[in-house]
N, C-alpha and C positions, 0 to 999 in steps of 0.2 A: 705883744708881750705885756704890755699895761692891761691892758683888759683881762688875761690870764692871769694877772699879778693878784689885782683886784678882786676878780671872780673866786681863786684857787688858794692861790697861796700870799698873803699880804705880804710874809716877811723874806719874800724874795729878791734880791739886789739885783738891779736891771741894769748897776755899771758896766758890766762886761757886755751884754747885749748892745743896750746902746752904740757901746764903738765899735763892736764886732759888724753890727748895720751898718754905721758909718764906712767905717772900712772895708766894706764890699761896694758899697753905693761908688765909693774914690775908685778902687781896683776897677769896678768897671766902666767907670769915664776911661779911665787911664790908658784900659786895654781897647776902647773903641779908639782913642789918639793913636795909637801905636800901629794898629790896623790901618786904620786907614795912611799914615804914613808908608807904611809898608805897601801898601798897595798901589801908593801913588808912584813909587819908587821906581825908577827906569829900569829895568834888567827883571822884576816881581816874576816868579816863578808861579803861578797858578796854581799848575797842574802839580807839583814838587810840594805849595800849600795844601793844597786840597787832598793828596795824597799823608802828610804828615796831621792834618784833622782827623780824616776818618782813622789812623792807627791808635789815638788819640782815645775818640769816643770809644772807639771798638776794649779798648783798657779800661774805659768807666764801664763800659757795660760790665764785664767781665767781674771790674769792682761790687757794682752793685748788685746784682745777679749774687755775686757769694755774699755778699752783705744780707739780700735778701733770704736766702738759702739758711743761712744761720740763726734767723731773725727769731727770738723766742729759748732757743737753744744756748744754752751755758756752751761757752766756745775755750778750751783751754789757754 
């Protein structure tokens, strides 16, 4: 984003960016701790995870697919 800032638009404020970065970089340590505790956890249902993932992506897809479908088009 500094380099876009620089190049593009000088009088672009980069506070939001910044933490927004920060705050995915944290989110995703957080969510590897969590996983992996989860995983370690006596009883970890696999197949029960692996099943509730792909329902998961299969709803991002679906997201971006109409995201992308729209993309260009004035959407009401």
């Amino acid at each position: 984003m500094r380099i876009f800032k620089q190049r593009e638009l000088p009088q672009l404020p980069l506070g939001f960016w910044t933490w927004h970065d920060h705050l995915k970089d944290t989110h995703a340590a957080h969510t590897d701790d969590e996983m992996e505790t989860a995983f370690a956890a006596p009883g970890f249902d696999e197949e029960g995870f692996l099943t509730g993932a792909r329902a998961v992506l299969d709803a991002l897809r679906v997201l971006w697919m109409g995201l992308m479908a729209t993309r260009g088009r004035k959407v009401a």
